[in-house]
C-alpha positions in Angstrom: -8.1 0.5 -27.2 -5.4 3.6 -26.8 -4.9 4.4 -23.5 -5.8 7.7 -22.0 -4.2 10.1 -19.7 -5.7 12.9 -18.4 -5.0 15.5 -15.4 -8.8 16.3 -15.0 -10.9 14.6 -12.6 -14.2 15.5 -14.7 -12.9 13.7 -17.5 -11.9 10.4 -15.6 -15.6 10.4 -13.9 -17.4 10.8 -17.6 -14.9 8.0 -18.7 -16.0 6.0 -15.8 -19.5 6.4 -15.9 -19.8 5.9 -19.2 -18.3 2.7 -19.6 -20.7 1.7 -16.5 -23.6 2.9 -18.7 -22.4 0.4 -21.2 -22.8 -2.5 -18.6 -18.8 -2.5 -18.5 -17.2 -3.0 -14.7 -14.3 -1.0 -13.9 -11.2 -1.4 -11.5 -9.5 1.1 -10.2 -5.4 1.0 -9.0 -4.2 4.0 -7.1 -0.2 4.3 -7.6 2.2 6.7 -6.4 4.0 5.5 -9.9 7.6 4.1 -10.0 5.8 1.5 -11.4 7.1 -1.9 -10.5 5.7 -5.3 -10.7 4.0 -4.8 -7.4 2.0 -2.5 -8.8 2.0 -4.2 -12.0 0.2 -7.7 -10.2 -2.3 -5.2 -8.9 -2.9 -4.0 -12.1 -3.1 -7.3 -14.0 -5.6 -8.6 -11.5 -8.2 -5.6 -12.7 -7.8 -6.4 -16.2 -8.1 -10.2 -15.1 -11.5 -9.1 -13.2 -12.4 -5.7 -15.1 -13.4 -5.1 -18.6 -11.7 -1.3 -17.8 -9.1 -0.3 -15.5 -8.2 2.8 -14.5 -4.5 3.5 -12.9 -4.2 6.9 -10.7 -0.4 8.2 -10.5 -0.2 11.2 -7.8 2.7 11.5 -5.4 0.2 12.4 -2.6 2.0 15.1 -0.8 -0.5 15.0 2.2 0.8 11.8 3.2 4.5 12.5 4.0 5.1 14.0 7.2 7.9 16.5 8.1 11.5 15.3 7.0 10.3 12.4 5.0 11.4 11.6 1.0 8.5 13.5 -0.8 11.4 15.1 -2.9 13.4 12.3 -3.5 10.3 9.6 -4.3 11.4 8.6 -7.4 8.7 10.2 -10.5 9.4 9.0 -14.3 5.2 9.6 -15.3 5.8 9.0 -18.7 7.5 5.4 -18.3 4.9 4.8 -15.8 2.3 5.9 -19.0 4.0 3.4 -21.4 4.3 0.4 -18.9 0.8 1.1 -17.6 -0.4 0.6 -21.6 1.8 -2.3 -22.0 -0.1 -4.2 -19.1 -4.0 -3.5 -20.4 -5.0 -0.1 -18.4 -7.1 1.8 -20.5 -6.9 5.4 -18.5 -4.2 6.7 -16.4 -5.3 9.7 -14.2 -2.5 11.8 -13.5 -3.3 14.8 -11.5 -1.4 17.7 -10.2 -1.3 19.5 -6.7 -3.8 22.2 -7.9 -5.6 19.8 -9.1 -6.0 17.2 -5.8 -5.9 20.4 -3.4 -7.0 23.4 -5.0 -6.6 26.9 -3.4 -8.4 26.9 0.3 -8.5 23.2 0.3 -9.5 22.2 4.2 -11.4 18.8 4.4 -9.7 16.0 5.2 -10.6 12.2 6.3 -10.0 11.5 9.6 -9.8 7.9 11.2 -10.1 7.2 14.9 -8.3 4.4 16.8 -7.1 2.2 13.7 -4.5 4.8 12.5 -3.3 5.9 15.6 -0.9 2.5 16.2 2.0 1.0 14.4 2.6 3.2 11.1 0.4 6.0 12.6 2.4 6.2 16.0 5.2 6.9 13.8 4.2 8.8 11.3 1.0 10.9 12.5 -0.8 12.8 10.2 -0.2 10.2 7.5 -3.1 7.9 7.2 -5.0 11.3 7.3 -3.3 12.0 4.1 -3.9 8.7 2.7 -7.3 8.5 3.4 -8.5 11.8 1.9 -6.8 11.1 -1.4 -8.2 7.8 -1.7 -11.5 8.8 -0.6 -10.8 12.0 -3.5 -9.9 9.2 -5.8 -13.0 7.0 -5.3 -14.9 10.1 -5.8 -12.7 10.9 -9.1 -13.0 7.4 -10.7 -16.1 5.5 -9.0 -15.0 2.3 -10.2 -16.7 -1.2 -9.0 -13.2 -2.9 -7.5 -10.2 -0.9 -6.1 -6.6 -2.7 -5.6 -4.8 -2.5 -2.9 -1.2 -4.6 -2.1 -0.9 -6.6 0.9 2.6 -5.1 1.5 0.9 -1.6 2.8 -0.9 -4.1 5.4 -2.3 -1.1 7.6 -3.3 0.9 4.9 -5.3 -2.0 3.9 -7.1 -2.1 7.4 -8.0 1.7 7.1 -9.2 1.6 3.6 -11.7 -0.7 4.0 -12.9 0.6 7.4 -13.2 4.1 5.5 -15.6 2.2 2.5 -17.6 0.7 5.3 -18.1 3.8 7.4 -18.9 6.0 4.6 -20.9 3.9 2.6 -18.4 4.3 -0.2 -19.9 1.5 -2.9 -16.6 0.1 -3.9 -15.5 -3.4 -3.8 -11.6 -3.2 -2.5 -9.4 -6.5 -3.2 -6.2 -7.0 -1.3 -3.5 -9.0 -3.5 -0.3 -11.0 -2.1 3.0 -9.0 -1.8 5.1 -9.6 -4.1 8.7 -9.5 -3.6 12.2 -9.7 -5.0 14.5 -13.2 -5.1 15.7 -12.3 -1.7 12.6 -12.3 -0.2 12.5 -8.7 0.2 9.8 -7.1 -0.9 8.7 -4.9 -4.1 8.7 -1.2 -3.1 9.3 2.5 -4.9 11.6 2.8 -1.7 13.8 0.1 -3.0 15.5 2.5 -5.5 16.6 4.7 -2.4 18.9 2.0 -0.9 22.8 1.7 -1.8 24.1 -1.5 -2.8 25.1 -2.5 0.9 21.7 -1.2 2.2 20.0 -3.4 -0.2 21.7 -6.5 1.0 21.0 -6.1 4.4 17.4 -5.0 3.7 16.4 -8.6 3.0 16.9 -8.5 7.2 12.7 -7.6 7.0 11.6 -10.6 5.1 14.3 -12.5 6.7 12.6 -12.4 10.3 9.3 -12.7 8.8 10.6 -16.1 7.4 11.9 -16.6 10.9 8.4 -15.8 13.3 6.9 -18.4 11.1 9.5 -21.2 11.8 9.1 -20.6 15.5 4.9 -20.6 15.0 5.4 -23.7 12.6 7.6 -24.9 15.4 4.7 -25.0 17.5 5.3 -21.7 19.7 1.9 -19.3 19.5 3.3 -17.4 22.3 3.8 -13.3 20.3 6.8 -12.8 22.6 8.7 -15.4 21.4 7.8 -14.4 17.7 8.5 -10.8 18.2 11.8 -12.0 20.1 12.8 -14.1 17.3 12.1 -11.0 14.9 14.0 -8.6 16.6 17.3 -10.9 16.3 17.4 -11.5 12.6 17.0 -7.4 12.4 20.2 -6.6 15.1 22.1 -9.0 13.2 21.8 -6.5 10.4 23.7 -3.4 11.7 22.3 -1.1 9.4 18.7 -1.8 10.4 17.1 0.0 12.9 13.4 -0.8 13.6 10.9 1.5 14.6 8.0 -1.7 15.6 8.4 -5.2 15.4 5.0 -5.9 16.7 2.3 -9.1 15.7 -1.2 -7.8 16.0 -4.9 -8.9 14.9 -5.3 -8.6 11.3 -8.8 -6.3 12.2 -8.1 -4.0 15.3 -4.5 -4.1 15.2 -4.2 -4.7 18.8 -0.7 -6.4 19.8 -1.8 -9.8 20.8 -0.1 -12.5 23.1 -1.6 -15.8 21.7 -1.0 -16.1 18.0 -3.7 -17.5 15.8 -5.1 -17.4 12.0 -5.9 -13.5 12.8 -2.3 -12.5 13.7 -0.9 -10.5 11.2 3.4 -9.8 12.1 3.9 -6.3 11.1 7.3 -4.3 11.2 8.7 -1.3 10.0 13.2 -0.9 9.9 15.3 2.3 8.6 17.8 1.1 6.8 20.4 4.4 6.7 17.3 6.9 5.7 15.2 4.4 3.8 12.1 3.4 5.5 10.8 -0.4 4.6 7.7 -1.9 5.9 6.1 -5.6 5.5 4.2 -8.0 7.2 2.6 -11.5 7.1 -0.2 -13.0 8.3 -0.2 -16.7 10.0 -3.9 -17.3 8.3 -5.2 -17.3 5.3 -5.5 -13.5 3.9 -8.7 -12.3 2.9 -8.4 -10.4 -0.6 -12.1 -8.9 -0.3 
């Protein structure tokens, strides 16, 4: 089967629909593009699972704040079109701005409590952003499963709080990160970094790596993890952090004991590149 590509959200919902009619499940993997193979375990999974699979490729403008790389997020659509075909998708939905927000466009989803911490504190109106376009997309392609990374741990939280408070009948699976040799991991964002920022990125996985030692090493105090963070990232003097925080994998309330809910979470500039990761200390739940 060719894979199709298509701008129009009528045509991706007929496509959808009909193969459901057929008895056929589909999964659906919303991408910013620039695919890499992040994106590309995501997508293998819903061919794995799926007997379609949709991929969405939309820069989402609503979800960069003031100041932040919207122009310079790298774009290479039909690369993305030819990889995407290579790894099984059968439709790639690749809107543009008209398209997502039409003239007079004015609703947007808006989450309480969950997205005002961590990213959110940081960067304010952009789970508002992601949210709606997700929430456009599950409209646009109602597929069966949606897949998600568990590098964007947050957006991970809020996604799945959105399906369950709107009813939205979607099954949404959470795969591993996947990262580079280093440790660091797999991101669009990566591309932005000079050669001496990317060597001193690793400085993120590097005190993940570290807050479990010290949890292996039989502390569960979250000050001492955090602690033990925060040194691996000064030792990088190119890295400044905006949270080195360990919260519970639901609420994402900081927490002081750290159990099989903790999740450690952090987010470091690294000159103007902004990285995030995270890792829980329990098992992570993909549905």
């Amino acid at each position: 089967m060719a894979l199709e590509r298509t701008a129009d959200p009528d045509e991706v919902r007929r496509a959808v629909r009909a193969w459901q009619a057929e008895g056929l499940t589909v999964g659906l993997v919303p991408t910013m593009g620039a695919l890499h193979e992040g994106h590309l375990s995501l997508v293998r999974a819903s061919v794995a699972e799926c007997d379609r699979t949709v991929v969405s490729i939309y820069v989402n403008p609503a979800q960069f704040g003031e100041g932040e790389d919207l122009q310079e997020y790298p774009r290479r659509l039909d690369e993305d079109c030819r990889v995407a075909e290579q790894n099984g998708v059968d439709l790639v939905f690749c809107p543009t701005d008209r398209v997502m927000y039409p003239q007079g466009h004015a609703t947007f989803v808006v989450q309480e409590r969950l997205t005002e911490v961590l990213e959110g504190a940081f960067r304010p109106t952009h789970f508002r952003g992601v949210l709606t376009v997700v929430c456009k997309l599950f409209n646009i392609a109602p597929a069966d499963r949606a897949y998600f990374g568990q590098k964007d741990f947050q957006q991970t939280v809020v996604v799945r709080r959105m399906v369950c408070d709107l009813n939205i009948p979607i099954r949404v699976r959470v795969m591993p990160t996947v990262r580079e040799e280093d440790g660091l991991a797999m991101s669009s964002r990566n591309e932005c970094l000079t050669a001496r920022e990317r060597e001193q990125a690793s400085c993120l996985s590097r005190a993940l790596v570290e807050a479990r030692r010290v949890y292996e090493g039989g502390r569960t105090d979250a000050g001492a993890l955090r602690e033990a963070m925060r040194a691996v990232i000064a030792a990088a003097p190119l890295a400044r952090p905006d949270y080195v925080e360990v919260v519970d994998h639901e609420t994402l309330e900081p927490v002081s004991e750290v159990t099989d809910r903790a999740v450690a979470v952090l987010a470091v500039r690294i000159g103007r590149t902004r990285l995030i990761d995270n890792m829980p200390f329990g098992p992570s739940a993909s549905d």
